[in-house]
C-alpha positions in Angstrom: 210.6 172.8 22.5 210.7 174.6 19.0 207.7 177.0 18.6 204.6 176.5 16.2 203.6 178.6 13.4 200.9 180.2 14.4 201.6 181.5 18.1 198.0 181.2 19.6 199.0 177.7 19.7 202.1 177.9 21.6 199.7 180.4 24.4 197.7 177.6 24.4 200.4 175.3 25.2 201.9 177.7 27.9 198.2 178.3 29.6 198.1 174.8 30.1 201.7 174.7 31.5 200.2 177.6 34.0 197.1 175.6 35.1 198.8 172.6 36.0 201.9 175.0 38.2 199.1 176.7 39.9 197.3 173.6 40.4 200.2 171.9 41.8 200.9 174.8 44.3 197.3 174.7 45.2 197.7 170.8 46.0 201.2 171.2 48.1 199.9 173.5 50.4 196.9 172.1 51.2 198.7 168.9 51.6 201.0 170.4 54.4 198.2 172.2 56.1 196.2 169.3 56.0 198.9 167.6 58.8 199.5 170.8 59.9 196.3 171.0 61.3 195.8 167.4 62.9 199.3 168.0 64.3 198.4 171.5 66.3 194.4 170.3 66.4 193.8 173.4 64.5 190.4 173.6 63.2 190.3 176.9 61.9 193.4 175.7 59.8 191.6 172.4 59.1 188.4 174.3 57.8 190.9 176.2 55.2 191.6 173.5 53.8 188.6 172.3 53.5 187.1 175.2 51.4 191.0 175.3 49.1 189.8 171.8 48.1 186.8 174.4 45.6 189.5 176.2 44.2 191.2 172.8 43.1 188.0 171.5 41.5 187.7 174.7 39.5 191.1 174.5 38.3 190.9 170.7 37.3 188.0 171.4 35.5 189.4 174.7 33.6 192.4 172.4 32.1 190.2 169.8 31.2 187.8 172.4 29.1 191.1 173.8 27.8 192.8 170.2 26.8 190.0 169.5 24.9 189.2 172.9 22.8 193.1 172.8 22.3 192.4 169.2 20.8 189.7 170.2 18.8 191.1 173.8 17.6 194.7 172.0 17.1 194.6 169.0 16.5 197.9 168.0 18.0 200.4 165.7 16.7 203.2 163.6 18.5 204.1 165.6 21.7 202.0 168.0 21.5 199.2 165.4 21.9 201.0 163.5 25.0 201.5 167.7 26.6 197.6 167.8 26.1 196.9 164.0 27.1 199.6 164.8 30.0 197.7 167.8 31.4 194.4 166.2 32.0 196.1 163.0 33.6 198.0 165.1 36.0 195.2 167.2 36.9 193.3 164.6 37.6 195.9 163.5 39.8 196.4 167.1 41.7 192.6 167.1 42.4 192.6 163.8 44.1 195.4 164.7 46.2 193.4 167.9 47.3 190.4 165.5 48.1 192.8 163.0 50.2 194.3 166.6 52.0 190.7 167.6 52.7 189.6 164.4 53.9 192.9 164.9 56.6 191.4 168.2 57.6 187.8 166.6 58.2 188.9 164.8 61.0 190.7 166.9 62.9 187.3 168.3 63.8 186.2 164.8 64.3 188.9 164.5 66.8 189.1 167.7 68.4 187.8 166.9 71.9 189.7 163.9 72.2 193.5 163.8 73.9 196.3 162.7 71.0 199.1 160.4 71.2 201.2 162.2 69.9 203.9 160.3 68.7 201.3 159.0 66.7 200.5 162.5 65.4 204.4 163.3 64.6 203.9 159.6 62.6 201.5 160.7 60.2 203.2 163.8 60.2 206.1 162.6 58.8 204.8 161.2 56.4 203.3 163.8 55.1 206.7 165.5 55.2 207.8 162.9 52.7 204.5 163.1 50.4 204.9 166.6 50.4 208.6 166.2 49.4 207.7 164.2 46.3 204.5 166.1 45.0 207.1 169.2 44.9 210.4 167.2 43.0 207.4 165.2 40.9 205.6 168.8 40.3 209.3 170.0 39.5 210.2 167.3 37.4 206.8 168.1 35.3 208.1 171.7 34.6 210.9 170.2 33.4 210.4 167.2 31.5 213.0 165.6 33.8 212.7 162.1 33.3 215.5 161.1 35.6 213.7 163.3 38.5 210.4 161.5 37.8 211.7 157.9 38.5 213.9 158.9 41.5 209.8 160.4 42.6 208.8 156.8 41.8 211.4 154.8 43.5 210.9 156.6 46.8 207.1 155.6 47.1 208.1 152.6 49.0 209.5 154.9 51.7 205.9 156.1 52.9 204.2 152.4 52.2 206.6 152.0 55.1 206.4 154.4 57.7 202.3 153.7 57.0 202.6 149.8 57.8 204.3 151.2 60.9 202.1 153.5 61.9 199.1 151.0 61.0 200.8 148.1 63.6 201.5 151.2 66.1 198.2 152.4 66.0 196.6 148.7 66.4 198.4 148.2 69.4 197.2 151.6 71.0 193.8 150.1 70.3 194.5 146.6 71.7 195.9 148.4 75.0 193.1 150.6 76.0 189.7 150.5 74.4 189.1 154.5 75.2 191.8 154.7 71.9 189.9 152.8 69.3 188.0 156.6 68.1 190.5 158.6 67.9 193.3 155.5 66.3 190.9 155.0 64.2 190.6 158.3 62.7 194.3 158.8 62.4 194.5 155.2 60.5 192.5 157.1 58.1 194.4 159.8 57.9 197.7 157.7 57.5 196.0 156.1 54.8 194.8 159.6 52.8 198.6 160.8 52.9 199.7 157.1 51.8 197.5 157.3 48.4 199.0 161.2 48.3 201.9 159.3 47.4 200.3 157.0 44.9 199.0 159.8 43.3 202.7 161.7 43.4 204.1 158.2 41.3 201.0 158.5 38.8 202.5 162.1 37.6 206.0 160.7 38.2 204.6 157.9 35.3 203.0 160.6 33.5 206.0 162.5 33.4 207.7 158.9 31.7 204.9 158.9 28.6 205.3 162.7 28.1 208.9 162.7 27.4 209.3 159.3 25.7 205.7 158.4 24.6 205.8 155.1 26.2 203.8 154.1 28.9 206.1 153.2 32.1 206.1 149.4 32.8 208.2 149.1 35.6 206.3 147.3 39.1 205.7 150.0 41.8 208.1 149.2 44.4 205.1 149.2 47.0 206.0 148.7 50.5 202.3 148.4 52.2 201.4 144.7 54.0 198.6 146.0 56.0 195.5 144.0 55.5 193.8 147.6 56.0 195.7 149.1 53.3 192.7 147.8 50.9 190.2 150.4 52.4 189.7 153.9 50.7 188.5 156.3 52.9 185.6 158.3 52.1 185.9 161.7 51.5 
């Protein structure tokens, strides 16, 4: 991208740029700690988390103040509008993925005197491992305006509507068997559920990504994989 004029602009630009990498990084790890935690019942993990979500918040709110004196100061044109635009969109996105990771690590305190199924736990696990995988290629693609890297983001949110539909039938079935279940399956349904909108939130920047580099808004329909009836709850945070 060629340079501007007067060069507190383009620092401007590039602080932005910063923000949104550190906010991303922020977001990752929480995101695998999150599962981390329910996993190995770690509470002391879980409660790191918890208080990593305050540091997100800040964050989002920093770029927002900056987007906005940058639109104000600047009064950008063509894509340096959309970069601006972009960075409050995707912020927004990085701090509800570190409120979805939080809410994971709020119930493993919830469950932590209760025996896991394990499998179960490896299951929402798992798909973690594959929200995780995206927010990093969709954070990557950001970096670099990769288009291409951005849909391939988008195409693979199916993959976790899956494994959640899965998990949701699994889990239902635990609860059918043996009553003493319904607690702790119900918990992890919600935790399935907070890593399944992780990945929402992952195809939002991937879509994001899309405007910034074309200035079109992405049309294409989501290639969403989730038939669970229970798929319409949000869990609170």
């Amino acid at each position: 991208m060629p340079g501007h004029i007067v060069t507190s602009y383009d620092t401007d630009l590039e602080d932005l740029r910063r923000s949104i990498s550190e906010m991303g990084g922020v977001a990752e790890k929480m995101t695998g700690e999150a599962t981390l935690a329910l996993a190995r019942q770690d509470e002391a993990l879980a409660q790191t988390v918890i208080i990593a979500d305050k540091r997100l918040d800040t964050l989002q709110r920093e770029i927002e103040e900056k987007a906005v004196l940058l639109i104000a100061r600047r009064q950008p044109l063509a894509v340096d509008l959309r970069e601006t635009i972009s960075a409050i969109r995707v912020s927004g996105d990085l701090e509800r993925i570190g409120d979805l990771a939080k809410n994971v690590a709020k119930r493993v305190t919830a469950i932590a005197d209760q025996a896991p199924a394990q499998k179960i736990v490896l299951g929402v696990r798992h798909m973690s491992d594959l929200a995780e995988g995206q927010l990093k290629d969709v954070l990557d693609a950001y970096a670099s305006r990769d288009t291409k890297a951005a849909h391939d983001v988008w195409e693979r949110d199916g993959e976790i509507d899956a494994l959640y539909n899965s998990l949701f039938r699994e889990l239902l079935t635990y609860m059918m068997e043996d009553p003493r279940n319904i607690s702790f399956c119900t918990h992890l349904l919600f935790c399935a559920k907070n890593v399944e909108r992780i990945g929402d939130h992952t195809t939002n920047i991937a879509e994001t990504i899309h405007y910034l580099a074309t200035g079109e808004i992405f049309m294409g329909d989501r290639p969403k994989n989730d038939a669970s009836n229970y798929a319409t709850v949000t869990p609170g945070a």
